[in-house]
C-alpha positions in Angstrom: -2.0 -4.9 -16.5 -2.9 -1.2 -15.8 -3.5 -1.3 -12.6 -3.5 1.7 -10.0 -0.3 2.9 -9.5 -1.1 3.7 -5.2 -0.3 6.8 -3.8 1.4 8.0 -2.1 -1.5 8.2 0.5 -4.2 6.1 0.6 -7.1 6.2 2.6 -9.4 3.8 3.6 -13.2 4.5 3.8 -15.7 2.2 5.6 -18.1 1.0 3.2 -21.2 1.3 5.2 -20.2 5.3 5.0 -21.5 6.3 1.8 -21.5 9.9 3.1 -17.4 9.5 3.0 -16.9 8.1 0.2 -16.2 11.5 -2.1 -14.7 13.7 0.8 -12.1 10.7 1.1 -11.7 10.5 -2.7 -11.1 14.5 -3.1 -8.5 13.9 0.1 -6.4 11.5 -1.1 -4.4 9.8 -4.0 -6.3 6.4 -3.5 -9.6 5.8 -1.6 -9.6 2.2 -0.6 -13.7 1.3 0.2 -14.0 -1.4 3.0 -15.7 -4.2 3.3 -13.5 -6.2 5.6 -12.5 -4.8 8.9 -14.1 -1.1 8.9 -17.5 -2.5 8.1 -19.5 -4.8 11.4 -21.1 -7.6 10.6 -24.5 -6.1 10.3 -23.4 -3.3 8.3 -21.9 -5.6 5.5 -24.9 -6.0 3.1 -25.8 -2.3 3.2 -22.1 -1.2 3.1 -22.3 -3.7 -0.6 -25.9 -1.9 -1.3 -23.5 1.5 -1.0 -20.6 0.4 -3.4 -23.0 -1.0 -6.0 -24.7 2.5 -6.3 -21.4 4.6 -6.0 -19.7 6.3 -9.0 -16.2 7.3 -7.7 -13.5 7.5 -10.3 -11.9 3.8 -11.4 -8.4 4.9 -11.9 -8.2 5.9 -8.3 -10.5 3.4 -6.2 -10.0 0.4 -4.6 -12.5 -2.2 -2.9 -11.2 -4.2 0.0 -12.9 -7.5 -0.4 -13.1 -9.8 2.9 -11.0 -13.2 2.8 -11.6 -15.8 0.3 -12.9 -19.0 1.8 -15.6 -16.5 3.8 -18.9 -16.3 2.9 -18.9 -12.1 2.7 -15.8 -12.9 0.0 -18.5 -14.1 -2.5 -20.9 -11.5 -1.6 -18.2 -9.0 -1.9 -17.5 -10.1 -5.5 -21.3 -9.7 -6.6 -21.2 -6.2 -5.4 -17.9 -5.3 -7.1 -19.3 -6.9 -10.4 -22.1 -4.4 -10.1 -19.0 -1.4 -10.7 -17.1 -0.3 -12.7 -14.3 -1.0 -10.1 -11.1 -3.0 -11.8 -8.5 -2.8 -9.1 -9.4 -5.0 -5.2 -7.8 -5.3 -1.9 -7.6 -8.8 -0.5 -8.0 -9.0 2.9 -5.5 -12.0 4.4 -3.7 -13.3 1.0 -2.2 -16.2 1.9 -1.2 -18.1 -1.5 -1.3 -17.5 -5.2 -4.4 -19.5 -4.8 -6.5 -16.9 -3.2 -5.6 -14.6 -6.1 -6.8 -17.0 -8.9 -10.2 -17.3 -6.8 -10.3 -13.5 -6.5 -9.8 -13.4 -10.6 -11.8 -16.6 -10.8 -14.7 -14.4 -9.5 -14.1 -11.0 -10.9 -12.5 -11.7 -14.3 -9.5 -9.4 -15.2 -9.1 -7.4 -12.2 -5.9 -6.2 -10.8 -5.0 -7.4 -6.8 -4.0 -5.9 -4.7 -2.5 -8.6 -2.5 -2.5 -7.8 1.7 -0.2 -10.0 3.7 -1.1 -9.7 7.2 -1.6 -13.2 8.7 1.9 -15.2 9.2 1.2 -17.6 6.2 0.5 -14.6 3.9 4.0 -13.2 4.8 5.8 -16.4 4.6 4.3 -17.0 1.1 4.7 -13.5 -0.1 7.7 -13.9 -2.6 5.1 -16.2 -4.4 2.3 -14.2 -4.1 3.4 -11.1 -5.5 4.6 -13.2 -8.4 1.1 -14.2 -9.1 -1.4 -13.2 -12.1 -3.0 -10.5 -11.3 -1.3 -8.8 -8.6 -0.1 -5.5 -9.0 1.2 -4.2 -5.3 1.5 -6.3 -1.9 1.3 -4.6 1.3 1.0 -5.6 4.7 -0.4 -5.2 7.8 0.9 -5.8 11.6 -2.3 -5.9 13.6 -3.7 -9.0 12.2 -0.2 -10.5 11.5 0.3 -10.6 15.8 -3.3 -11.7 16.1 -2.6 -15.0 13.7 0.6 -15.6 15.7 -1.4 -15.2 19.4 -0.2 -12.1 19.9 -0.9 -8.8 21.5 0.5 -6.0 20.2 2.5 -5.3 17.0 4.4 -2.3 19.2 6.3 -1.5 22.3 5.9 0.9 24.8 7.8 3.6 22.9 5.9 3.5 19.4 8.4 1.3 17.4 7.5 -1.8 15.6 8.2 -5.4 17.6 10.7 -7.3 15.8 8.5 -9.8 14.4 6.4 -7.1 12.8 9.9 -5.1 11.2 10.4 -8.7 10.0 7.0 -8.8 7.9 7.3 -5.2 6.4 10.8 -6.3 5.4 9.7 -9.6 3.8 6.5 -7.9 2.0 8.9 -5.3 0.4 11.3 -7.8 -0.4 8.7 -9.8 -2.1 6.9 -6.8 -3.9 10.6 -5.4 -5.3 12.0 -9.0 -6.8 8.4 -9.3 -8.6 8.5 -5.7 -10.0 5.3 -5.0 -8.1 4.9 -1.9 -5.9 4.5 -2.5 -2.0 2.1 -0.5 0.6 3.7 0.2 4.1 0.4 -0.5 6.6 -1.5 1.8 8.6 -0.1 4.1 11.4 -2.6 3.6 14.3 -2.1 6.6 16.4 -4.1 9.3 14.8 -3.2 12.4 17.0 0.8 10.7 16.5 1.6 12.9 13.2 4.7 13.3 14.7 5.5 9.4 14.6 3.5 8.9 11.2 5.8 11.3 9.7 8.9 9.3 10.8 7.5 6.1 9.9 6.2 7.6 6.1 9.6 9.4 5.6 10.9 5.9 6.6 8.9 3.9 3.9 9.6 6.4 1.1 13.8 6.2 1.5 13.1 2.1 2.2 11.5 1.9 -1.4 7.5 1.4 -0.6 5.8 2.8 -3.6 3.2 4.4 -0.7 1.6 4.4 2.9 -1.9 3.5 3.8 -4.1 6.0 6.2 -7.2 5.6 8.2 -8.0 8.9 8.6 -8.1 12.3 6.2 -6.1 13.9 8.6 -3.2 11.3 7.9 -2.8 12.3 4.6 -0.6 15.4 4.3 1.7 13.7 6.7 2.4 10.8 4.2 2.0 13.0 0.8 5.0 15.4 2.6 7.2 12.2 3.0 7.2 10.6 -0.1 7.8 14.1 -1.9 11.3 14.9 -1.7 12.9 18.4 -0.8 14.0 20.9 -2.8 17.5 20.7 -1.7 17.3 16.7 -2.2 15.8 16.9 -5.8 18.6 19.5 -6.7 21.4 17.6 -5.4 19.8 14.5 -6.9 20.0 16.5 -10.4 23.6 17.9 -9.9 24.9 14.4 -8.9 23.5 13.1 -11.8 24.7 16.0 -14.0 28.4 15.6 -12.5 28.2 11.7 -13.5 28.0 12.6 -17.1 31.8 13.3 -17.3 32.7 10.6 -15.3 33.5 7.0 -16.0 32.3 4.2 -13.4 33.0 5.4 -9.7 33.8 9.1 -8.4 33.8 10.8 -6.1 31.5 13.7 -5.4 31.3 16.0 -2.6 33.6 13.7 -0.8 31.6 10.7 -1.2 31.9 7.8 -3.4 29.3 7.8 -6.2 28.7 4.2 -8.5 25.8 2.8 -10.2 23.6 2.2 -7.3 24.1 5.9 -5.5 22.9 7.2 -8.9 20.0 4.8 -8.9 19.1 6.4 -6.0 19.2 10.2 -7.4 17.1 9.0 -10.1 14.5 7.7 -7.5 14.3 10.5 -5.9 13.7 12.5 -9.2 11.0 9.9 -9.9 9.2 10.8 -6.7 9.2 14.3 -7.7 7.6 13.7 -10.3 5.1 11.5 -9.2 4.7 13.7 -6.3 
């Protein structure tokens, strides 16, 4: 597969907005056009009128189709197969089985596979190992809403430990199937302070890249998942320095083996991607 490699930022764009659609391509890495959650009810067939007559660039857009078993899931496919679209969203994955449904539909398309009820999670080792898939990522608000819950925070900003819990598992999942994984919106749009702490958080975890819901979000994440100047050259000298040594060493006053240097040449990898 060739799928879209996400992000760093991605940015979701209601469907129904056709107006959006190229001010949020030209702001982010990945525009992801919504059909599910952004879109009301009444708005769902125009929103599918818009994405059949939009042109944005394949290699960097993404449709979010509603769940399977819904009836907007099959009107979401017809819409897609009027695009040149290759790469989908699934709204509430819960099994391998709502992938081959999604590819059942769409032919050779690459999934993007959204774990955000409690089933989805629990099942997310084998979903990210299905055909298809590409990335997982998750999402808190509708995870707490399938459990009969509330809120996915407490009163100070920080994740509940239920929800921590899910973003582990979805990463987890995504990394033992070689398939990037998508940290889930930040909420709080005036909070860039928190967003930045919570993107600088998913980058040094290992997500390939943060999801946003508004352009505003954007440089936050972009600035998180680039590493410093000081970190890149430090990466490079550490690096450098284990050329003339043999299995651990220490460096700076720190032991140094094979997984510290895996994680210099991450950060080199973000650089360049970044």
């Amino acid at each position: 597969m060739n799928g879209i490699v996400p992000g760093p930022a991605l940015l979701f764009c209601p469907a129904d907005r056709p107006e959006r659609y190229a001010k949020a391509a030209d702001r982010a890495d990945t525009v992801i056009l919504d059909l599910e959650d952004a879109v009301a009810p009444a708005a769902k067939p125009s929103a599918r009128a818009a994405l059949a007559a939009s042109d944005l660039s394949p290699d960097t857009t993404v449709v979010r189709l509603n769940a399977v078993g819904t009836p907007d899931f099959v009107a979401d496919c017809d819409a897609v197969r009027r695009t040149a679209y290759r790469t989908v969203m699934l709204a509430k994955t819960e099994s391998p089985d709502d992938v081959d449904a999604v590819r059942a539909a769409l032919g050779d398309v690459d999934v993007i596979a959204l774990c955000e009820t409690a089933r989805g999670v629990v099942n997310a080792v084998d979903i990210a190992r299905a055909d298809g898939v590409t990335a997982l990522m998750w999402g808190a608000e509708d995870l707490v809403a399938s459990l009969g819950g509330t809120s996915s925070r407490t009163s100070t900003g920080t994740y509940r430990a239920v929800a921590l819990h899910a973003r582990s598992q979805v990463l987890l999942a995504a990394g033992a199937a070689g398939r990037a994984a998508i940290d889930a919106v930040y909420v709080d749009i005036a909070d860039l302070a928190g967003l930045a702490a919570e993107a600088d958080d998913a980058a040094a975890s290992g997500f390939a890249a943060k999801a946003s819901i508004h352009p505003g979000q954007v440089a936050a994440i972009r600035a998180a998942f680039a590493p410093g100047a000081d970190e890149v050259e430090h990466a490079r000298a550490l690096l450098a320095a284990a050329e003339h040594e043999r299995g651990v060493f220490s460096y700076e006053g720190r032991m140094v083996d094979e997984p510290i240097l895996r994680h210099a040449r991450s950060v080199l990898d973000r650089a360049r991607r970044s």
